[in-house]
VEXTORNU-741216 format. One record per atom (N, C-alpha, C, O, CB): residue number from 0; x, y, z; residue in three letters. Coordinates in pm, whole numbers, plus 50000, padded with zeros to 5 digits. Each point is the difference from the previous one (the first is absolute). Glycine has a CB too. Layout:
BEGIN
+-----+-------+-------+-------+------+
: pos :    xx :    yy :    zz : code :
+-----+-------+-------+-------+------+
: NUM :     X :     Y :     Z :  ALA :
...
+-----+-------+-------+-------+------+
//
This chain:
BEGIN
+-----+-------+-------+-------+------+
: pos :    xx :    yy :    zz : code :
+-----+-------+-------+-------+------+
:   0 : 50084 : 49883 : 50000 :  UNK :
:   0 : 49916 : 50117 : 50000 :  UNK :
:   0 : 50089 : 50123 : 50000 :  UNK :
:   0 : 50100 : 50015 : 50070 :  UNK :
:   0 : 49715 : 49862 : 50051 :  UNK :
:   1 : 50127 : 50223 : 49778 :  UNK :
:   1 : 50070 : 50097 : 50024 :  UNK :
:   1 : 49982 : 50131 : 50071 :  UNK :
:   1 : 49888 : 50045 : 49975 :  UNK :
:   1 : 50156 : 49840 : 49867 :  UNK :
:   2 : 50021 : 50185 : 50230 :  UNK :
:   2 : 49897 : 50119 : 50102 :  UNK :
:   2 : 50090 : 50116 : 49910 :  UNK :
:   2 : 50120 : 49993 : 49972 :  UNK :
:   2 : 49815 : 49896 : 50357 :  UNK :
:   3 : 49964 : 50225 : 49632 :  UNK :
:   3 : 50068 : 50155 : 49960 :  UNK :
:   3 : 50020 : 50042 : 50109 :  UNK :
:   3 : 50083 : 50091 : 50000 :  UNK :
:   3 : 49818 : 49980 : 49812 :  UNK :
:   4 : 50049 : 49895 : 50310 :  UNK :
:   4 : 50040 : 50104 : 50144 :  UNK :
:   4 : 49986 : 49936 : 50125 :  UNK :
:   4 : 49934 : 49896 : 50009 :  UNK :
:   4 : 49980 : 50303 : 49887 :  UNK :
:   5 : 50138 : 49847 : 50193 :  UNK :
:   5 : 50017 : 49908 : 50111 :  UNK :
:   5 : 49823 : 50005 : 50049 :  UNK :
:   5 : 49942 : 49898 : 50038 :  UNK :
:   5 : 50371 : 50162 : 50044 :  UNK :
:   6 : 49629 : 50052 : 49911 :  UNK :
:   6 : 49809 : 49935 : 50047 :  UNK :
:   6 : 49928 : 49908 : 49896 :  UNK :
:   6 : 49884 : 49964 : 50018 :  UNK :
:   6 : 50054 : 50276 : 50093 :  UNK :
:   7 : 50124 : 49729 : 49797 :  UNK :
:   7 : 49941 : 49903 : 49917 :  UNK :
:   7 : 50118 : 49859 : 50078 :  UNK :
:   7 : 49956 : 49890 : 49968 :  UNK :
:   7 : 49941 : 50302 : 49748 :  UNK :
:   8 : 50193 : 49800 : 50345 :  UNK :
:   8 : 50041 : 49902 : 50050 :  UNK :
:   8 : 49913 : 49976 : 50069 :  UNK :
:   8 : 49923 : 49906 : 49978 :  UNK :
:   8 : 50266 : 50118 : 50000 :  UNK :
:   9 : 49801 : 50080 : 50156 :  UNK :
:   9 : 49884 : 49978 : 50108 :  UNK :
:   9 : 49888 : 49957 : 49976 :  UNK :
:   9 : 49934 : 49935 : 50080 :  UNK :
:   9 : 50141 : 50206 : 50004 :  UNK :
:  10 : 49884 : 49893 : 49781 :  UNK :
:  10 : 49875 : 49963 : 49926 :  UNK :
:  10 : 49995 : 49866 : 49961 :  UNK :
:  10 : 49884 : 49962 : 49985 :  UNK :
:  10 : 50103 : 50249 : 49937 :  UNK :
:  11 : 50082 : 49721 : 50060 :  UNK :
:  11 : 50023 : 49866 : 49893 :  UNK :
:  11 : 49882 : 49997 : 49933 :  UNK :
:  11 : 49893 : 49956 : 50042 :  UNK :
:  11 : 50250 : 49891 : 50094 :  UNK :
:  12 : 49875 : 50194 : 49774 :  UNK :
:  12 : 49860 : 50006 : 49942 :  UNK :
:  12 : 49896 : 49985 : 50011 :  UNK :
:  12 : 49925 : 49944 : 49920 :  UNK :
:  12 : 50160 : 50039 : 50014 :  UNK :
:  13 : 49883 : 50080 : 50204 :  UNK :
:  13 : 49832 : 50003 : 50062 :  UNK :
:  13 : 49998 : 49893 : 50073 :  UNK :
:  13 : 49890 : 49953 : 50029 :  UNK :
:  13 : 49978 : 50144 : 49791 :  UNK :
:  14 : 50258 : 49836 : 50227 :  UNK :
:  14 : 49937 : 49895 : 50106 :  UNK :
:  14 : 50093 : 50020 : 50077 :  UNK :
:  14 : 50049 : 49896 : 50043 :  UNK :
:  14 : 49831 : 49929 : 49850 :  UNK :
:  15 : 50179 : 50296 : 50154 :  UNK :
:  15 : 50090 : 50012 : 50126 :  UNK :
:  15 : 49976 : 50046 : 50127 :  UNK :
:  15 : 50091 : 50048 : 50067 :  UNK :
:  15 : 50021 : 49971 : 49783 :  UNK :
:  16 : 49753 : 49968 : 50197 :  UNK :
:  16 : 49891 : 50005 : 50092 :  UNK :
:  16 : 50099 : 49817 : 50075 :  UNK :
:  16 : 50081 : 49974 : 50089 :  UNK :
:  16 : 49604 : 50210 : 49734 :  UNK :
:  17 : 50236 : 49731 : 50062 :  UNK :
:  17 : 50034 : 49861 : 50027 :  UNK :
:  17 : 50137 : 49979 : 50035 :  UNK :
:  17 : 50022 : 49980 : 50120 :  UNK :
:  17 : 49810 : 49959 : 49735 :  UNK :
:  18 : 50266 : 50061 : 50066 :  UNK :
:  18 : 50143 : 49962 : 49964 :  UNK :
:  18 : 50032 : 50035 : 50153 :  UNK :
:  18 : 50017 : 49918 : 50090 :  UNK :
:  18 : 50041 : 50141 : 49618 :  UNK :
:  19 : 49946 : 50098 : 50304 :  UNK :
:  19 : 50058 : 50054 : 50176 :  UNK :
:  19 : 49953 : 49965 : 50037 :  UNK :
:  19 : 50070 : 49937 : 50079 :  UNK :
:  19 : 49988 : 50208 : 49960 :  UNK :
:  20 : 49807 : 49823 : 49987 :  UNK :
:  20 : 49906 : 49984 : 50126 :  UNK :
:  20 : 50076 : 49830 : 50044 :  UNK :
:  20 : 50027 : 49958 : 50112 :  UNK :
:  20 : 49681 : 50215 : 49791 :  UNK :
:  21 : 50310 : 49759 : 49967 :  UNK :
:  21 : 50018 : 49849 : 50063 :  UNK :
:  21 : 50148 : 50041 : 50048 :  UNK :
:  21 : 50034 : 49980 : 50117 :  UNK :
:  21 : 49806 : 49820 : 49711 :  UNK :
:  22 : 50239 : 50253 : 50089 :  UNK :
:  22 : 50164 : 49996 : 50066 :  UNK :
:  22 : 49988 : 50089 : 50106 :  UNK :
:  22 : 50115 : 50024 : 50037 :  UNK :
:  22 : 50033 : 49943 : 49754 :  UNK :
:  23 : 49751 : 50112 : 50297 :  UNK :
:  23 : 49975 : 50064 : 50113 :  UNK :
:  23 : 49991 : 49932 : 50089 :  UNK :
:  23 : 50071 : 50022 : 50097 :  UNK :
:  23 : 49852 : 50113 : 49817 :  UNK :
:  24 : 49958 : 49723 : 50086 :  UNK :
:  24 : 49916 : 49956 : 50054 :  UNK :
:  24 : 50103 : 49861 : 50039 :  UNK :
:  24 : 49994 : 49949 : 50112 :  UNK :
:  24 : 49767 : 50189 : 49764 :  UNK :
:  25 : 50317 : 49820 : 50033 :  UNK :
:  25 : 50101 : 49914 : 50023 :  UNK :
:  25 : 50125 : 50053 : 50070 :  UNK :
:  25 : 50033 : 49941 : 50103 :  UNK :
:  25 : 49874 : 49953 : 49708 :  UNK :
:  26 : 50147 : 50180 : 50159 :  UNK :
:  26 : 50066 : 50069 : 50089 :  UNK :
:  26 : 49966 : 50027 : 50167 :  UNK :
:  26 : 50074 : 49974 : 50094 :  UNK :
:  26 : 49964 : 50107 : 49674 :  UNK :
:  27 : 49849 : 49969 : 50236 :  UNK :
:  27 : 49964 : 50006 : 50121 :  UNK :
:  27 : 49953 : 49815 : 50109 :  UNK :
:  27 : 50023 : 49959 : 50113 :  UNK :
:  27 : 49897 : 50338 : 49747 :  UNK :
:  28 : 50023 : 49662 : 50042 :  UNK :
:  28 : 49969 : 49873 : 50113 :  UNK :
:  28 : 50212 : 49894 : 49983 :  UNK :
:  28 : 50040 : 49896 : 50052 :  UNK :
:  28 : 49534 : 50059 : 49862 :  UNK :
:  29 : 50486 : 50133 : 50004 :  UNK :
:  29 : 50121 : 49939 : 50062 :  UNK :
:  29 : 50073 : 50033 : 50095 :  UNK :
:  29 : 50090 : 49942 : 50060 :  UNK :
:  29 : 49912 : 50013 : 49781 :  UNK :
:  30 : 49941 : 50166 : 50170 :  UNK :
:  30 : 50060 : 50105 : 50116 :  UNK :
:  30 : 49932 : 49902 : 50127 :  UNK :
:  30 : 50070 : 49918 : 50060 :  UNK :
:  30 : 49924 : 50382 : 49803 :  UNK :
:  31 : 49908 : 49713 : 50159 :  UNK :
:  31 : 49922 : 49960 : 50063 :  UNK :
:  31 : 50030 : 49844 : 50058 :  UNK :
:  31 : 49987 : 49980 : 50121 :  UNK :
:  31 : 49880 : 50200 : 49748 :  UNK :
:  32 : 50173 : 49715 : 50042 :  UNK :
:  32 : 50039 : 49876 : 50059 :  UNK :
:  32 : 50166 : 49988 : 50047 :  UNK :
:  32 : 50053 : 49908 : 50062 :  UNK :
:  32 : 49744 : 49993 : 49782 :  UNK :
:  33 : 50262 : 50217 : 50107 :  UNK :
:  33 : 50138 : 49965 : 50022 :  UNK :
:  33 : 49963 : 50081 : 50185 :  UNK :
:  33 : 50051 : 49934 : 50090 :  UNK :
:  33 : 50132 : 50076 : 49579 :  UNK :
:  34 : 49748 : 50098 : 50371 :  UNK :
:  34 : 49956 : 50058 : 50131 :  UNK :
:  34 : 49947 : 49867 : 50047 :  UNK :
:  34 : 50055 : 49975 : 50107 :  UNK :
:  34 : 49885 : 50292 : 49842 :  UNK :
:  35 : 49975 : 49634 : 50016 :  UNK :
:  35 : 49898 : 49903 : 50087 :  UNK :
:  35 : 50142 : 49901 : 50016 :  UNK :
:  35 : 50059 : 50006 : 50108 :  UNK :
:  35 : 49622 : 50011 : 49777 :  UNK :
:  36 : 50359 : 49916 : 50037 :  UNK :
:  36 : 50114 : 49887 : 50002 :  UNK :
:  36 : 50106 : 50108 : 50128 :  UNK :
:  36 : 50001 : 49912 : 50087 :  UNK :
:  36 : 49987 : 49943 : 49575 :  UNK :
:  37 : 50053 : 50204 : 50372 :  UNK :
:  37 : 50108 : 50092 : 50088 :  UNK :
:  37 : 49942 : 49968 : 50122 :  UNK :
:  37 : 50045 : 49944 : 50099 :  UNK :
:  37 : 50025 : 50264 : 49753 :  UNK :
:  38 : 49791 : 49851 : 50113 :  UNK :
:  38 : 49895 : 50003 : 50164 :  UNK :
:  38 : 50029 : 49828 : 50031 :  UNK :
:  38 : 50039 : 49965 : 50112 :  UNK :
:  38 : 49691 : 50254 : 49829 :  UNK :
:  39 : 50251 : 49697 : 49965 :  UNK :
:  39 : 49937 : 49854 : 50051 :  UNK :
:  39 : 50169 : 49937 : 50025 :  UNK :
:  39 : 50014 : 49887 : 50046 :  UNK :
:  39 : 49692 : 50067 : 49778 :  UNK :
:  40 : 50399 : 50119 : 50146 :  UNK :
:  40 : 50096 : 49890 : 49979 :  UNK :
:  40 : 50075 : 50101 : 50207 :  UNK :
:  40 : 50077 : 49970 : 50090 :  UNK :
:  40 : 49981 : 49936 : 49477 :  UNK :
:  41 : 49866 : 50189 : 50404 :  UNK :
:  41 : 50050 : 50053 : 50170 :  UNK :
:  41 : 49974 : 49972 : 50102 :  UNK :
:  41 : 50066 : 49999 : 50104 :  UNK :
:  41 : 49943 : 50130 : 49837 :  UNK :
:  42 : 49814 : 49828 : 50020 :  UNK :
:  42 : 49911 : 49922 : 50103 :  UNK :
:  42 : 50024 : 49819 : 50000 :  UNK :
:  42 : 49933 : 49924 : 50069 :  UNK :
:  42 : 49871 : 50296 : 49886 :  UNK :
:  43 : 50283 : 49746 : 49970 :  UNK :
:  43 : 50066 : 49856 : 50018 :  UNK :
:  43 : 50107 : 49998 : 50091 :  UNK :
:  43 : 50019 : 49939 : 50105 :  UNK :
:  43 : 49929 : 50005 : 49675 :  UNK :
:  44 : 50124 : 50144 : 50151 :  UNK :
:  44 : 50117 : 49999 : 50077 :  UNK :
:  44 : 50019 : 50017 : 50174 :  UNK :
:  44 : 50090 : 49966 : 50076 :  UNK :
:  44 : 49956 : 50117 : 49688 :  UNK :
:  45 : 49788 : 50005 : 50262 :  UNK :
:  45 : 50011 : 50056 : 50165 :  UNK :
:  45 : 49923 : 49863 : 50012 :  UNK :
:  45 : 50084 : 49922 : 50045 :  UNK :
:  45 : 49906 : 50397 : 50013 :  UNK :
:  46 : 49923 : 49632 : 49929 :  UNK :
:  46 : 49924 : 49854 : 50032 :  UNK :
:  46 : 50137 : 49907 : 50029 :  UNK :
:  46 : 50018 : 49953 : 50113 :  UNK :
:  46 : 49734 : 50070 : 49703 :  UNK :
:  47 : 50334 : 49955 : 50087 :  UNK :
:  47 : 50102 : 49866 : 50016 :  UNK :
:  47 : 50048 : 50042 : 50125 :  UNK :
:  47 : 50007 : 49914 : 50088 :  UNK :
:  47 : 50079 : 50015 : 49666 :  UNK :
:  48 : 49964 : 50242 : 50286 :  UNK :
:  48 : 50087 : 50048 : 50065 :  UNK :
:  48 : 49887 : 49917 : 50127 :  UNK :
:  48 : 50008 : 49881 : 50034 :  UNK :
:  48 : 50148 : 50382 : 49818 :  UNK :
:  49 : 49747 : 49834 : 50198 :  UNK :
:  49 : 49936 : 49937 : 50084 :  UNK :
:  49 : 49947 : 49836 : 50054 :  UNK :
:  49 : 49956 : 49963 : 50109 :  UNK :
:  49 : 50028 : 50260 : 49814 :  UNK :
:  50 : 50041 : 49710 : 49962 :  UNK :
:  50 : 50003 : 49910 : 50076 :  UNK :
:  50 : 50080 : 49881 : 50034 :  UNK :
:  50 : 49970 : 49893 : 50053 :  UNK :
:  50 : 49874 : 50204 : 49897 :  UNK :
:  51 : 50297 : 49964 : 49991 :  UNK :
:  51 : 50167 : 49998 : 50041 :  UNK :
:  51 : 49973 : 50014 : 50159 :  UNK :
:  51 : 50008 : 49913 : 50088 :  UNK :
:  51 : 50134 : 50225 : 49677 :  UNK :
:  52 : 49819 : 50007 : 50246 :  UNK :
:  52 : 50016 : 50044 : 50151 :  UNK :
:  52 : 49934 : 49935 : 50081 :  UNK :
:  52 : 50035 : 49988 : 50118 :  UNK :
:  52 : 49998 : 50202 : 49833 :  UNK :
:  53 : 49834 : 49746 : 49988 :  UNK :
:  53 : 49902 : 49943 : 50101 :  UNK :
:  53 : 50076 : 49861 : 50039 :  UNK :
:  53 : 50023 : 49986 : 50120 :  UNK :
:  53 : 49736 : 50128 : 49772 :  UNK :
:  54 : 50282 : 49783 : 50018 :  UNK :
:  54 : 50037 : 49885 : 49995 :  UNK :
:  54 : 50140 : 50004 : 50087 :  UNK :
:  54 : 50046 : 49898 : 50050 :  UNK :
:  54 : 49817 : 50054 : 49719 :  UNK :
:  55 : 50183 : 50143 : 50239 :  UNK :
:  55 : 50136 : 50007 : 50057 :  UNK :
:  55 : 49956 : 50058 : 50166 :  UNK :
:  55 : 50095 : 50002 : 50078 :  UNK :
:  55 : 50062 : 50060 : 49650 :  UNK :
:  56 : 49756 : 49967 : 50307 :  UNK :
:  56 : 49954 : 50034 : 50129 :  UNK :
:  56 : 49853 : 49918 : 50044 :  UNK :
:  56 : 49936 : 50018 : 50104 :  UNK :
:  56 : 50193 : 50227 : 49850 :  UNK :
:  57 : 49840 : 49659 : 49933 :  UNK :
:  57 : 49924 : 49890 : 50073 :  UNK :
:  57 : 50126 : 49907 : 50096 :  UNK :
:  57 : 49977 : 49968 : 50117 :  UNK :
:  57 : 49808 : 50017 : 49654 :  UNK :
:  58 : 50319 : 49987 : 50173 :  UNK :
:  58 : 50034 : 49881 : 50051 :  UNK :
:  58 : 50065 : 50054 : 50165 :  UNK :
:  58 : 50006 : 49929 : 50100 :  UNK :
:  58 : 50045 : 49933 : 49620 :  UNK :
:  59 : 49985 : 50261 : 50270 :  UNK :
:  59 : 50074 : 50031 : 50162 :  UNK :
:  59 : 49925 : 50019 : 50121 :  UNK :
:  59 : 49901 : 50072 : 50009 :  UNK :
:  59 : 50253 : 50041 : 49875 :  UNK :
:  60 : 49906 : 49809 : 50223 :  UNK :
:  60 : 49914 : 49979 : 50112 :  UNK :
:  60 : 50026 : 50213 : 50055 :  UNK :
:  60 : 50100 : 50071 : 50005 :  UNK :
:  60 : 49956 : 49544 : 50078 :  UNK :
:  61 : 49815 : 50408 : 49943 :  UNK :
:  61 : 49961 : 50083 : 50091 :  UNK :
:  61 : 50014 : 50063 : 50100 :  UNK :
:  61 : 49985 : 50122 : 50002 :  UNK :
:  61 : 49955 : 49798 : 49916 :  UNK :
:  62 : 50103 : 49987 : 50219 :  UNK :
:  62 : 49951 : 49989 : 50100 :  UNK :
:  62 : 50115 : 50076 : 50082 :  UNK :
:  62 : 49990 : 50014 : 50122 :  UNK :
:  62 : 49855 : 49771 : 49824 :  UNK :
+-----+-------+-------+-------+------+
//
């Protein structure tokens, strides 16, 4: 395709509503899982931590 100007790029010939909107819309829910995978791989890591700590202070007597 050929563009005379960079708003006929933006344009792609009348379907650049679509074109951005999907490379917007993809962009964003990647943003989005690489933030959820961070959250879930932080909340593993404090779970294992915790129950390292628990297992290691079940076994010692108390008293």
């Amino acid at each position: 395709m050929i563009w005379n100007s960079f708003a006929d790029f933006w344009a792609m010939g009348g379907y650049g509503l679509y074109v951005w909107g999907s490379f917007g819309a993809t962009a964003a829910l990647m943003g989005f899982e690489i933030f959820w995978v961070k959250q879930a791989r932080a909340q593993a890591i404090t779970q294992v931590v915790n129950e390292l700590a628990a297992a290691e202070t079940h076994g010692k007597d108390w008293h």
